[in-house]
Wavefront OBJ file of the C-alpha trace (Angstrom):
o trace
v 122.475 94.797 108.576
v 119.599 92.458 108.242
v 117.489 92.577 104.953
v 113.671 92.302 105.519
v 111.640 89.819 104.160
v 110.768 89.969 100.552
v 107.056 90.844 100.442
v 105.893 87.567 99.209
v 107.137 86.242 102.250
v 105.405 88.447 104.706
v 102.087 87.831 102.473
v 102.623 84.163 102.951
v 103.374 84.461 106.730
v 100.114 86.236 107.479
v 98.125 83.936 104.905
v 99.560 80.753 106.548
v 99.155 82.439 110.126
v 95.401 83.454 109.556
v 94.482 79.727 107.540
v 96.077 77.898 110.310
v 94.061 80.005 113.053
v 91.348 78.719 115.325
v 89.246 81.934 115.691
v 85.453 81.966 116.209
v 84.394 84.554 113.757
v 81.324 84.860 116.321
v 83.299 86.317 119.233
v 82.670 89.516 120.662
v 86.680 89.711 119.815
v 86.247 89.425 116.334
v 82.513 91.315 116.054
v 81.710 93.615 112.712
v 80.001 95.787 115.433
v 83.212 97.086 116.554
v 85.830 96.277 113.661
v 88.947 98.434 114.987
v 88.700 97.017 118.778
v 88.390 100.936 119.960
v 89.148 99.844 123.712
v 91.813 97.222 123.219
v 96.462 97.414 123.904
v 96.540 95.340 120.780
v 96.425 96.207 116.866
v 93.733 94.568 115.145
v 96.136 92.074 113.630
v 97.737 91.268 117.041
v 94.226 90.648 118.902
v 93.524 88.335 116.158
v 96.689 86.081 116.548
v 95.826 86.558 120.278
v 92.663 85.194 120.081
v 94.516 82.050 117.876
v 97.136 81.431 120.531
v 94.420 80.683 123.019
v 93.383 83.702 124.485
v 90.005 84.429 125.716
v 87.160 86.806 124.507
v 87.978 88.945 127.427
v 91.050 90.806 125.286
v 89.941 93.766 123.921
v 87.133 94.017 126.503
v 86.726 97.356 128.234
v 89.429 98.459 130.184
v 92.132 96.895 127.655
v 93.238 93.958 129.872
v 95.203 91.195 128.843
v 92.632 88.337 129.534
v 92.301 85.757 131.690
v 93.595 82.116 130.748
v 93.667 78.412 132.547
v 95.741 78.541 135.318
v 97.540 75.243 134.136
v 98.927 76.758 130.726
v 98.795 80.744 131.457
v 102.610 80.792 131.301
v 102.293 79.217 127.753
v 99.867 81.053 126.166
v 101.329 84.468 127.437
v 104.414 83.291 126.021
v 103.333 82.140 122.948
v 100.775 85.151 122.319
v 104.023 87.572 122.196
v 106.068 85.316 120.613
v 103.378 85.859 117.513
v 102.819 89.410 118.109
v 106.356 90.168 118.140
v 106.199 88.173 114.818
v 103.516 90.325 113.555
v 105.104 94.169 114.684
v 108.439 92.498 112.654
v 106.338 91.714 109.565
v 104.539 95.703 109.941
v 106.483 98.736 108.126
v 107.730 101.102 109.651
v 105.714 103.267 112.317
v 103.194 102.315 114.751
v 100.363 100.296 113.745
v 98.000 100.710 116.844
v 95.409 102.868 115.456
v 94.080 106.643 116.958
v 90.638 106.125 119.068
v 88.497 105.384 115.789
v 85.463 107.605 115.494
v 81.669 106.945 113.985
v 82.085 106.962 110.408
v 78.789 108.777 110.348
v 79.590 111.974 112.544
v 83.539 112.239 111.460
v 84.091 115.002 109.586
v 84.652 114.113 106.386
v 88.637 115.018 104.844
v 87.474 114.620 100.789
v 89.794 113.074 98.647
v 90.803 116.015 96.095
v 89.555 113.201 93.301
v 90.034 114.929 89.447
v 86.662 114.923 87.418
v 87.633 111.048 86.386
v 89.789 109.494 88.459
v 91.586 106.465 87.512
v 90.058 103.176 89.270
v 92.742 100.242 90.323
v 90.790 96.706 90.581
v 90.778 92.995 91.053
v 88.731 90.293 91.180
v 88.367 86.212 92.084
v 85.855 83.827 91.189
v 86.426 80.280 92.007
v 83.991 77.414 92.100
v 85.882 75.852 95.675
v 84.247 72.749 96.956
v 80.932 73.336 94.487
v 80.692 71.165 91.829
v 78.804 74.038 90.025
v 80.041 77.623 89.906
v 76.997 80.075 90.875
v 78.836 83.046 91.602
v 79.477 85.825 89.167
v 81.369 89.178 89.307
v 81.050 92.272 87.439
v 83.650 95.034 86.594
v 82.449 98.168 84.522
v 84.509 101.027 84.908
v 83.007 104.279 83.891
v 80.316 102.367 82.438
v 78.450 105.902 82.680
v 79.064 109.303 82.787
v 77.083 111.742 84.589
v 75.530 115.325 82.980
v 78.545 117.154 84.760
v 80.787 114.728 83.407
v 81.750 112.381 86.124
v 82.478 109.176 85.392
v 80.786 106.271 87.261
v 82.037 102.911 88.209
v 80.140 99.610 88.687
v 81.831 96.698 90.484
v 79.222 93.921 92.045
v 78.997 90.396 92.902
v 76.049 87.702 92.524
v 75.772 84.973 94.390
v 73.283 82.661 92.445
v 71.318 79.756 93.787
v 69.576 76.527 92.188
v 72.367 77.880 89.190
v 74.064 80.682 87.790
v 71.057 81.635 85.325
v 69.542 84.630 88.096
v 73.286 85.414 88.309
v 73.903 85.850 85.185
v 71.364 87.729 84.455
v 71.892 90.586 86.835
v 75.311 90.700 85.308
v 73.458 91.108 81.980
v 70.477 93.121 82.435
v 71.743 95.152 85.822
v 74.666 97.739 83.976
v 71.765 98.523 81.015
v 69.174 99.171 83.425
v 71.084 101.344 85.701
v 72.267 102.914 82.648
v 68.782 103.783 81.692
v 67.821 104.768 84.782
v 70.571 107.575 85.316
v 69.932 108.580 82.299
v 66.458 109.226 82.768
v 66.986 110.916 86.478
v 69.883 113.085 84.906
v 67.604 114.263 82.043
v 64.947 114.881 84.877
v 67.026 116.823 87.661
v 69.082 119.023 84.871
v 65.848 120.051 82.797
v 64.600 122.076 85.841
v 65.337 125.761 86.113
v 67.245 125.436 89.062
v 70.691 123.728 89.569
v 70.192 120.286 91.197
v 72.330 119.945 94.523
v 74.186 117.106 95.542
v 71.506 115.993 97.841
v 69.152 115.963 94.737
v 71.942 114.263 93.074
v 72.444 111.325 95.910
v 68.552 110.995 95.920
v 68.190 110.374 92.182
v 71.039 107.571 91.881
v 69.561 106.134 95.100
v 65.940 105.640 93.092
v 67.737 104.562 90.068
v 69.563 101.465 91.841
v 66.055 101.008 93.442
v 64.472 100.861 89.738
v 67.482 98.741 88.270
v 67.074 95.936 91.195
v 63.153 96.061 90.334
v 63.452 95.524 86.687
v 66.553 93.335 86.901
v 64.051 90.841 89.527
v 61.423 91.438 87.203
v 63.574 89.408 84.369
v 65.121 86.883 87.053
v 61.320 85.976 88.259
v 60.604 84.751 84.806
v 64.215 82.886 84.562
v 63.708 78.881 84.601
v 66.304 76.069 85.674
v 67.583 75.654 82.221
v 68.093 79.513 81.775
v 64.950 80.366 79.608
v 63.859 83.614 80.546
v 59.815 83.410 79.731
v 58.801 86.482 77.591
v 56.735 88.915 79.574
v 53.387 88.817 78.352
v 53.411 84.869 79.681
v 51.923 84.412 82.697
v 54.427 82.338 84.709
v 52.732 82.108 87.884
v 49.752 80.142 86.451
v 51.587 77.509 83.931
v 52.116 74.159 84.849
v 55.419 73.651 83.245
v 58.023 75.618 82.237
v 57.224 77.289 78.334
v 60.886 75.577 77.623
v 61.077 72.357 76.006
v 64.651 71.544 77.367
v 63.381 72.187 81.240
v 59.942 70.257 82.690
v 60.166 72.832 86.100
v 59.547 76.462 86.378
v 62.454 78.121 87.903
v 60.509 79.018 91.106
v 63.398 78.569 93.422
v 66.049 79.625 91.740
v 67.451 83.395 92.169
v 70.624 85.591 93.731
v 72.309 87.998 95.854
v 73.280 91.483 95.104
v 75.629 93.772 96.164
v 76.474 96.390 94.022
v 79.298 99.490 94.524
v 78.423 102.807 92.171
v 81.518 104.662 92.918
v 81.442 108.544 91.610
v 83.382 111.645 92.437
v 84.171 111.108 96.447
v 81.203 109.367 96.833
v 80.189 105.240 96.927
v 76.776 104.159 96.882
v 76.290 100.540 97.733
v 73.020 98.733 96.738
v 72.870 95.357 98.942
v 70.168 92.427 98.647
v 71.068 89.114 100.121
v 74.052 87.749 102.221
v 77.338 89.183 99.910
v 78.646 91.942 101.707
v 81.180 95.226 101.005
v 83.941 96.293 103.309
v 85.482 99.257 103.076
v 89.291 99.166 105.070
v 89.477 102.489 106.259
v 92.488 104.605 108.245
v 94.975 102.605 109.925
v 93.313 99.127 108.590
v 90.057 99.595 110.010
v 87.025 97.433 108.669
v 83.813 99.518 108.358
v 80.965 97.109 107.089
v 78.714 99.131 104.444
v 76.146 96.350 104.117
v 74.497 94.239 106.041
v 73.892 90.659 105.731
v 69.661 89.975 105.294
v 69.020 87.173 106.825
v 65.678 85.296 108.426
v 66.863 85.584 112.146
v 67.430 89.412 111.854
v 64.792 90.917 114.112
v 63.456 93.675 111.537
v 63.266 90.956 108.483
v 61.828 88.574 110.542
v 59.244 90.776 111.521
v 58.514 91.824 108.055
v 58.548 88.268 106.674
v 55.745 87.709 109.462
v 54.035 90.294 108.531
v 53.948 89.010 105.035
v 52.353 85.945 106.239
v 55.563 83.423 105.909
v 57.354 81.751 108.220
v 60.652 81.245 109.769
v 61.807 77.951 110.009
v 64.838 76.218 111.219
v 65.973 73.753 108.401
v 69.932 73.571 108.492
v 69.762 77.091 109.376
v 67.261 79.686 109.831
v 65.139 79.965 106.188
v 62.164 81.514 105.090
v 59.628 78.274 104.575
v 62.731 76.109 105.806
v 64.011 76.878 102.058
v 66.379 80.488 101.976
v 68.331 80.975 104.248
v 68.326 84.721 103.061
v 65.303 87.470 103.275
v 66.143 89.328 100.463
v 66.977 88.165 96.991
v 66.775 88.852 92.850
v 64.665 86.202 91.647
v 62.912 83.315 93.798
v 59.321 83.746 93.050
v 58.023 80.685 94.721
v 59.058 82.718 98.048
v 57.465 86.165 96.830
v 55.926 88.486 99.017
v 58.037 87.283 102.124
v 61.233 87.346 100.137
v 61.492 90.717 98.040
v 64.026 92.677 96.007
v 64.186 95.913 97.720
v 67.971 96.789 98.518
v 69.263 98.565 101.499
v 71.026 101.548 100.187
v 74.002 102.801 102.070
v 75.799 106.069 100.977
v 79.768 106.898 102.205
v 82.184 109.427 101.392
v 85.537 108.555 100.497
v 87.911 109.720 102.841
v 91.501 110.385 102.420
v 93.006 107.931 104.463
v 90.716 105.130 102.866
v 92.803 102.226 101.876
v 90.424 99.513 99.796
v 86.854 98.898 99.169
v 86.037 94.981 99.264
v 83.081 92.965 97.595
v 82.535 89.598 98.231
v 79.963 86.597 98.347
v 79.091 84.622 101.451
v 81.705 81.951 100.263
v 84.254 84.344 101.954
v 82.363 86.139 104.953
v 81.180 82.638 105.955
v 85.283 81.970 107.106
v 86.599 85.119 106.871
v 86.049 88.047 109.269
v 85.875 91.815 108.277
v 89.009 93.076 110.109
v 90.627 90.085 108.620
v 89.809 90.300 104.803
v 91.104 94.122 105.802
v 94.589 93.009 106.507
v 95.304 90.563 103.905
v 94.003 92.710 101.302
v 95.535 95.791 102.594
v 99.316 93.886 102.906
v 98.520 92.732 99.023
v 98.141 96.282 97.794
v 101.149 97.563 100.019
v 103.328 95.471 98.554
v 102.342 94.536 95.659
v 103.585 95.961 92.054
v 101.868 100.383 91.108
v 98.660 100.004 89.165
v 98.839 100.137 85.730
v 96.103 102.651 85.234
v 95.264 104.366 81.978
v 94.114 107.874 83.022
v 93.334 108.977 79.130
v 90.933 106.114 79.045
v 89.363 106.388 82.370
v 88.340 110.539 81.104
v 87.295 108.863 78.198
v 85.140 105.962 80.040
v 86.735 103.540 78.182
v 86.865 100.067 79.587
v 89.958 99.658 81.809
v 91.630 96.095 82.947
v 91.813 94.821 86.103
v 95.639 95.446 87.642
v 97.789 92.988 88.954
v 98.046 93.768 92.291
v 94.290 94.271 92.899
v 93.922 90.274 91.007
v 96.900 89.488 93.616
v 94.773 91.052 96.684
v 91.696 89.017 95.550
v 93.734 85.842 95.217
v 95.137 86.022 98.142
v 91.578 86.518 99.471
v 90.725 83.405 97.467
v 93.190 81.149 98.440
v 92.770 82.413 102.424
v 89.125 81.506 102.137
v 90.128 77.484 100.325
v 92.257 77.048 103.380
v 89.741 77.775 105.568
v 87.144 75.189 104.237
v 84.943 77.687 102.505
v 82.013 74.903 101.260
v 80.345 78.070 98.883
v 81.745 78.994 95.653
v 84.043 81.775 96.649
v 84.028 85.363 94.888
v 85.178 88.933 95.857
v 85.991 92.412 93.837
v 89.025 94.549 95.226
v 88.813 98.278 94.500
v 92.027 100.211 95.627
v 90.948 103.621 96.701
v 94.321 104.723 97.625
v 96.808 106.356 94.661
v 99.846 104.542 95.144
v 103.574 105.061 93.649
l 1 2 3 4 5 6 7 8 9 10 11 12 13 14 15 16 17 18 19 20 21 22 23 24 25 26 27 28 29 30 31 32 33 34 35 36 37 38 39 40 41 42 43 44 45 46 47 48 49 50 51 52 53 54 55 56 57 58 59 60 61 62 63 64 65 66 67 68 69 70 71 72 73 74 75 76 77 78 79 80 81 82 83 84 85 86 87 88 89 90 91 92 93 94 95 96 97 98 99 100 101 102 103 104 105 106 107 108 109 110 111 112 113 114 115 116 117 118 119 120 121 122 123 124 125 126 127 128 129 130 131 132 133 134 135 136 137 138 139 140 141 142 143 144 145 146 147 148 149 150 151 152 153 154 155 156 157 158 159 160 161 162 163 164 165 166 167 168 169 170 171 172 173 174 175 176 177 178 179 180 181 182 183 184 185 186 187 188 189 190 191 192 193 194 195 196 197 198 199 200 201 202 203 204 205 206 207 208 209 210 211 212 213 214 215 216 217 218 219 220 221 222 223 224 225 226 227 228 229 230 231 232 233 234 235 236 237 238 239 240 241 242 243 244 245 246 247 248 249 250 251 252 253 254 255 256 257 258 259 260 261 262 263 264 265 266 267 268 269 270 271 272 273 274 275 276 277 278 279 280 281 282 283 284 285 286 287 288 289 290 291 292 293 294 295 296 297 298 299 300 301 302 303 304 305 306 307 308 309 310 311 312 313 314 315 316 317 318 319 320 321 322 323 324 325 326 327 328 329 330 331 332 333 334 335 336 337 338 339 340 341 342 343 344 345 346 347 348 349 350 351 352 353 354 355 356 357 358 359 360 361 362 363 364 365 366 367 368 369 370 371 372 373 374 375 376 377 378 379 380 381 382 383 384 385 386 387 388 389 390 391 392 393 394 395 396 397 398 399 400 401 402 403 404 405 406 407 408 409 410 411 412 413 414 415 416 417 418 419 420 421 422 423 424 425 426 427 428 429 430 431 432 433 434 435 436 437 438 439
C-alpha cells in the first residue's frame, strides 16, 4: 500500500505549482465576481492549474466546456492540463472536491454556528517588508479586546497599509482598539438604558456607528500626523502652518496616511469596516472565496463620481490616482487630498455559517499577485493539515489576551512566502482567522 504524502509536501506542491503559474489574475476565469466558478466541470483548484497549463478564458464559461486551444499544440495542452489535475485530485483528501451549485451568500439561509457565549478564536498573522526598503504595513490582533453588556466577547483583527511611512499606520493600530472601545461602550450604555430590550438589529446598527465613529476619530489623529511621526496637538491649526510644529521634520505630513480593513468578530456574526485597497476573504463551504470588501479605488464608477463631485480629479499617473497622487479613494490620513479622499468605511455585515472554513485579511501587497480563490486554497490546505490550535478557552471567557497558533502563523506564511514568489513589489501583510473548530 502506498503512503500519501506527508502534508508538508502537498503544501509545497501547491505553493510551488501556484508561484510557478502564469495566470492573469484579470481573467474572467479567475474574477472575484464569481469566486466558486458556479458553471464550470472543474474544482476551483483544477480551473486554476488549467488556466496555467495554457488554457483559455473560455473554461468555466457557460455551458462548462473544455475550451478551445491552438490547433498546433491542442494535443499538448489537453494532455498536460490532466496530467496536473490528476496531480491536484491525488494531493485532495478524501471525497469529492467539486463543490454543490454555490448560492448568493445574501439570500442562503443561514445554518448558525452553535458558537458558546465566548468562543475560542484560532489566528495567524505575516508582516514582511518584501522588496520595500521600508516596512509600512502593520497588523493588529486583539482578541476579546471587549466584551459586550450580554457578555459576548469581541474580537479585533485588522491590517494597515501605510503610505509616505508607517506613522498613519501605526497610529490606527494605536488609537483604533481605544476608540472602538469607547465607542461600544457608549452605544451599549445607550441601547441597554432604554426600557425596552434592544434587538439584534439595534445591536448590528450600534456597532456599525461605532466603527463609523472609531475610523472618524482615528483620521482625525492621522490628519495631524507629520513625516517624522509628530502627531500636532489639536488645538494647532495644521492646515494653515507653513512648516511642520516639529523641529526634527521641515514638511507637514500632508501626504502621508493608510488603509483600513478591520474584522469585529462577535457571537455568529463579523462586521468588516473597509477603507482603502486591503481586502478580507472569507473561504466559505467547499473552498469557496466570498470577497467581504471591496477594493476603493479612483477608476470605480461610484468613487469616481463622488471624487468629481468633490471637485478633484482623476488622473492617470502610473495608475489611476486622485490628483495623479493615490491611487486609492478612500484612506485614514492624507489631508492634502481631503474632501475628494475621505475616511468613511464601507461596512459589510456576514453571518458565520457552519461550513465556513477561514476568514482572511490582507494588504494590497498580496491581492496585487494573489487571487481570492487562490489565497482560499493555500490557506485552507495550511489549516487542514497543519498541527490543532492551541486555544485557551478559560482565557478567551475571561477576554484575556490569547497568542496567535501555529498553524494559523503557518497559513499566513505560506501566504507570505506565495506572494515573494510571485514578485509582490508592496510590503506584504495578511491576518488568518480559523473559523472552523478543528481536532
Amino acid at each position: 500500500m502506498t503512503r500519501p504524502p506527508p502534508p508538508t509536501s502537498r503544501l509545497l506542491f501547491l505553493c510551488l505549482v501556484y508561484s510557478l503559474a502564469s495566470i492573469d489574475l484579470r481573467s474572467p476565469a479567475l474574477s472575484t465576481a464569481s469566486p466558486c466558478f458556479p458553471n464550470s466541470l472543474l474544482t476551483p483548484r483544477e480551473t486554476l492549474m488549467a488556466s496555467a497549463a495554457g488554457s483559455t478564458n473560455n473554461v468555466g464559461a457557460a455551458g462548462g466546456g473544455e475550451g478551445t486551444f491552438s490547433s498546433s499544440s491542442s494535443s499538448n495542452l489537453r494532455a498536460r492540463r490532466r496530467r496536473i489535475a490528476a496531480a491536484a485530485a491525488a494531493m485532495a483528501r478524501s471525497g469529492s472536491d467539486v463543490p454543490a451549485e454555490p448560492a448568493d451568500p445574501a439570500t442562503t439561509p443561514a445554518v448558525v454556528c452553535a458558537l458558546p457565549a465566548a468562543a475560542p478564536v484560532a489566528f495567524g498573522s505575516v508582516a514582511l517588508a518584501g522588496r520595500m526598503r521600508q516596512m509600512e504595513d502593520v497588523v493588529l490582533l486583539r482578541p476579546g479586546f471587549f466584551v459586550w453588556a450580554d457578555g459576548s466577547p469581541m474580537n479585533l483583527f485588522a491590517v494597515f497599509d501605510g503610505h509616505g511611512g508607517p506613522h498613519v499606520a501605526e497610529i490606527c493600530k494605536q488609537q483604533m482598539p481605544a476608540a472602538l472601545e469607547e465607542e461600544l461602550s457608549a452605544a451599549a450604555a445607550r441601547l441597554h438604558g432604554q426600557q425596552q430590550q434592544p434587538t439584534v438589529r439595534d445591536e448590528v446598527a450600534a456597532w456599525i456607528e461605532a466603527l463609523r465613529r472609531a475610523f472618524a476619530r482615528v483620521d482625525a489623529v492621522g490628519g495631524r500626523c507629520c513625516q517624522c511621526g509628530h502627531v500636532a496637538p489639536p488645538e494647532e491649526d495644521v492646515g494653515r502652518r507653513p512648516l511642520s510644529s516639529c523641529p526634527m521634520c521641515r514638511l507637514p505630513g500632508d501626504i502621508i496616511g493608510s488603509t483600513a480593513v478591520v474584522a469585529l468578530l462577535v457571537r455568529d456574526l463579523i462586521v468588516v469596516a473597509n477603507s482603502g485597497d486591503s481586502r478580507a476573504v472569507i473561504c466559505r463551504d467547499h473552498g469557496c472565496a466570498v470577497a467581504l470588501s471591496t477594493d476603493h479605488k479612483p477608476d470605480r464608477p461610484d468613487e469616481m463620481r463622488r471624487i468629481i463631485e468633490a471637485g478633484g480629479q482623476v488622473i492617470f499617473n502610473n495608475g489611476v490616482r486622485v490628483r495623479g497622487i493615490l491611487a486609492m479613494s478612500r484612506a485614514i490620513g492624507h489631508r492634502i487630498l481631503k474632501p475628494e479622499v475621505i475616511c468613511d468605511p464601507e461596512i459589510r455585515l456576514t453571518r458565520r455559517l457552519e461550513d465556513d472554513d477561514c476568514l482572511i485579511l490582507a494588504s494590497d501587497g498580496v491581492w496585487d499577485v494573489i487571487s481570492n480563490q487562490m489565497a482560499c486554497d493555500v490557506v485552507r490546505q495550511c489549516l487542514q493539515d497543519g498541527s490543532p490550535p492551541d486555544v485557551d478557552p478559560i482565557a478567551a471567557q475571561e477576554g484575556q489576551q490569547q497568542q496567535s497558533t501555529p498553524r494559523c502563523d503557518m497559513a499566513a506564511a505560506a501566504l507570505g512566502r506565495l506572494a515573494l514568489g510571485r514578485e509582490s513589489s508592496d510590503n506584504i501583510s495578511a491576518v488568518v482567522i480559523d473559523l472552523k473548530m478543528r481536532e
